[in-house]
FILO-264409 format. One record per residue: x, y, z of N, C-alpha, C in turn. Coordinates in steps of 0.05 Angstrom, whole numbers, plus 32768, in hexadecimal, padded with zeros to 4 digits. Example, Ala and Ser with C-alpha at 12.3 -4.5 7.8 and 13.67 -1.06 7.14 Angstrom:
[[8108; 7F8E; 809C]; [80F6; 7FA6; 809C]; [8108; 7FBE; 809C]],
[[8101; 7FD3; 808E]; [8111; 7FEB; 808F]; [8102; 8001; 809D]],
REM end
This chain:
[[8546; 8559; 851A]; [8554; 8560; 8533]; [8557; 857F; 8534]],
[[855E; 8585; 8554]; [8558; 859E; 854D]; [856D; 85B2; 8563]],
[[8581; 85BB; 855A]; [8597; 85C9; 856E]; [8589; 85D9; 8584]],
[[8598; 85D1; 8598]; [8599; 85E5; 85AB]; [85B1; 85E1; 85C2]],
[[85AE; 8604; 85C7]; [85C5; 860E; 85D6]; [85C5; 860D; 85F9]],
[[85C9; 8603; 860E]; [85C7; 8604; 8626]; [85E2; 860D; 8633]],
[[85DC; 861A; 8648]; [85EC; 8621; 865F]; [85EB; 860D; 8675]],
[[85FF; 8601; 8671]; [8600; 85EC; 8692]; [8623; 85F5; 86AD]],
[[8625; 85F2; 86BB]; [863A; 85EE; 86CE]; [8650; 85E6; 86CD]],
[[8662; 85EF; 86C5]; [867B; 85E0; 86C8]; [867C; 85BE; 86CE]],
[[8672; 85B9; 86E9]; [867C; 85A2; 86EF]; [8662; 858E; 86DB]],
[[8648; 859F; 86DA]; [8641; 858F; 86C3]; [8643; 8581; 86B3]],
[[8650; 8599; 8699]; [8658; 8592; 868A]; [8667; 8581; 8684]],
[[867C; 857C; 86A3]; [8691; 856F; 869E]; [868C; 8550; 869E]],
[[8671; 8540; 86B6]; [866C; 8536; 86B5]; [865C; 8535; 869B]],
[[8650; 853C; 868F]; [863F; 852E; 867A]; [8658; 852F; 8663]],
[[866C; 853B; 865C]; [8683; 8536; 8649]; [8693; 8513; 8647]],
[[8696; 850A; 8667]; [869E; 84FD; 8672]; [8689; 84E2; 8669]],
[[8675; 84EA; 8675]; [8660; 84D6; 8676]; [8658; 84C9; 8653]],
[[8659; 84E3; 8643]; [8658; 84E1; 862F]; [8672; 84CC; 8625]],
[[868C; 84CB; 8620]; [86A7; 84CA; 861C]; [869A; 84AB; 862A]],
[[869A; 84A1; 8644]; [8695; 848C; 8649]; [8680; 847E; 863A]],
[[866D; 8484; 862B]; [8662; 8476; 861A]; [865E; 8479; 8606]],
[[8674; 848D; 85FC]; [8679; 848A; 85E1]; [866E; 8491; 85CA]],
[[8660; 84B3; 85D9]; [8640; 84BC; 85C9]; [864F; 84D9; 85C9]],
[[8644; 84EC; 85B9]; [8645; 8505; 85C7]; [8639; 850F; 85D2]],
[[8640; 852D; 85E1]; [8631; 852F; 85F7]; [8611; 8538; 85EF]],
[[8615; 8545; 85DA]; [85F3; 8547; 85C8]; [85E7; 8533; 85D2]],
[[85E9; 851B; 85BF]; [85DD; 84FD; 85C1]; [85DB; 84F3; 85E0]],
[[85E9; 84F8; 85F1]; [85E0; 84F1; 860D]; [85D0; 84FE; 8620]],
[[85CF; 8516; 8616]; [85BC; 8533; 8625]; [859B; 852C; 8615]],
[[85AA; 8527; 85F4]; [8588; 851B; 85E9]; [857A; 8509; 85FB]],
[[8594; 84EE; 85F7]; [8580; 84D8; 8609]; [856E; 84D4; 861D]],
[[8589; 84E6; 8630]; [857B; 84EB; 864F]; [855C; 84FF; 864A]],
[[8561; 850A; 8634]; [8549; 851B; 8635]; [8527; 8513; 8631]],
[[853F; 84FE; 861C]; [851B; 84EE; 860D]; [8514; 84DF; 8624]],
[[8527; 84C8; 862F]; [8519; 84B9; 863F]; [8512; 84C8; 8661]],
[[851A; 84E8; 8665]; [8502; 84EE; 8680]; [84E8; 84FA; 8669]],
[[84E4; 84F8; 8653]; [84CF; 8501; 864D]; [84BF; 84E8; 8647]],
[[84C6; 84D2; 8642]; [84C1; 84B4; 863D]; [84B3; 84B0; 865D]],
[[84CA; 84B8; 8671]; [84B5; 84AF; 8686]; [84A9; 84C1; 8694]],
[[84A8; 84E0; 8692]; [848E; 84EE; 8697]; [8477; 84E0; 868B]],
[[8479; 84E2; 866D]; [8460; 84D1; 865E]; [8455; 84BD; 8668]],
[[8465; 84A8; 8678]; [845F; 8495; 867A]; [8453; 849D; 8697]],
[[8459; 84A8; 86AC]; [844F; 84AF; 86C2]; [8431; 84B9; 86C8]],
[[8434; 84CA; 86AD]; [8419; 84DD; 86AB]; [8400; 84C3; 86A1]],
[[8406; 84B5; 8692]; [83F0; 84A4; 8683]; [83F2; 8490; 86A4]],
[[8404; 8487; 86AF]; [83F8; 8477; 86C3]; [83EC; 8488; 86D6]],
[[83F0; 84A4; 86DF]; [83E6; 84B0; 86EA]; [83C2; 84B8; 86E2]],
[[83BB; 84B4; 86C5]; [83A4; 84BB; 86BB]; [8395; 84A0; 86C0]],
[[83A7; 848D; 86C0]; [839B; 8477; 86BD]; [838E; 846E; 86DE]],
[[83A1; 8476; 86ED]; [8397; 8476; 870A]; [8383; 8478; 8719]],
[[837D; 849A; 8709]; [836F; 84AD; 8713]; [8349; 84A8; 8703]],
[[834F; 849C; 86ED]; [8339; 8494; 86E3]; [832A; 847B; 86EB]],
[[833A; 8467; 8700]; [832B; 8451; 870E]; [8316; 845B; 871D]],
[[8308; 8446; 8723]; [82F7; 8453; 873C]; [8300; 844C; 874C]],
[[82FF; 845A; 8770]; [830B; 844B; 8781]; [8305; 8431; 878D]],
[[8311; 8422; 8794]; [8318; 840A; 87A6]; [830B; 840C; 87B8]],
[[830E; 8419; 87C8]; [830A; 8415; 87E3]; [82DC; 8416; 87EC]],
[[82D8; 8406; 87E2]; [82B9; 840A; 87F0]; [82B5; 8410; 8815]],
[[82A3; 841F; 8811]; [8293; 842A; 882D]; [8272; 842C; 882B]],
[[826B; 8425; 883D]; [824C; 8429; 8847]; [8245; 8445; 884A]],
[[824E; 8456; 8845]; [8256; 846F; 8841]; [825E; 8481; 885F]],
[[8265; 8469; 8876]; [826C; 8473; 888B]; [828A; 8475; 888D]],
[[8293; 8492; 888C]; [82AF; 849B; 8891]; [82BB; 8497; 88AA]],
[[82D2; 8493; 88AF]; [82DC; 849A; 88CF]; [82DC; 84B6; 88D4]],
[[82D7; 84BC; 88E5]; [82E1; 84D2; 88F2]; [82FC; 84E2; 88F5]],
[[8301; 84F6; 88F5]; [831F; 84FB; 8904]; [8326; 84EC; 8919]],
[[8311; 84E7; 892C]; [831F; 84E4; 8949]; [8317; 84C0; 894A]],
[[830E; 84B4; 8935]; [830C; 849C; 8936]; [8324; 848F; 8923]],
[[832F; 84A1; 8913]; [8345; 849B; 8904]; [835B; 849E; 8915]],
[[8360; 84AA; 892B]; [837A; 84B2; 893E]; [8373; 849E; 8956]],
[[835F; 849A; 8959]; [835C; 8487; 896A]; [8367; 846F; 8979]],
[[8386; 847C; 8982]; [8399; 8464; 898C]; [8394; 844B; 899F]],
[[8381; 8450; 89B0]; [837A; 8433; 89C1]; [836E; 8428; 89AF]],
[[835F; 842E; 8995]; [834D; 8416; 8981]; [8362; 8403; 8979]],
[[8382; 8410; 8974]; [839B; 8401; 8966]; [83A7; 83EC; 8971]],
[[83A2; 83EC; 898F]; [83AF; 83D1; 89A1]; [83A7; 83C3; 89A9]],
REM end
């Protein structure tokens, strides 16, 4: 483990003292937690994001695109 020093806000602090006190951790151990798990779910974001991006797409075409003005094309919609 490894100390460190932060500057936070008054009302911050007050809430995470509080928040802390309500579950019975200190406020270290609750600033850790919250810390690990947004890095738990960046991680987790980024690998589904890799994982996304490495499909191939879905969507098949004859390789004919719409148009701009066939894509806005409001009387085709009713």
């Amino acid at each position: 483990m490894r100390n460190v020093t932060i500057t936070l806000e008054e009302t911050v602090a007050r809430w995470a003292r509080v928040e802390a006190a309500r579950k019975d951790i200190s406020v270290s151990r609750l600033l850790a937690g919250i810390l690990k798990e947004r890095m738990r779910e960046k991680d987790e974001y980024d690998g589904a994001m890799r994982r996304a991006l490495a499909r191939k797409p879905f969507l098949k075409t004859d390789g004919h695109y719409l148009s701009r003005e066939e894509v806005h094309d409001r009387d085709r919609l009713r």
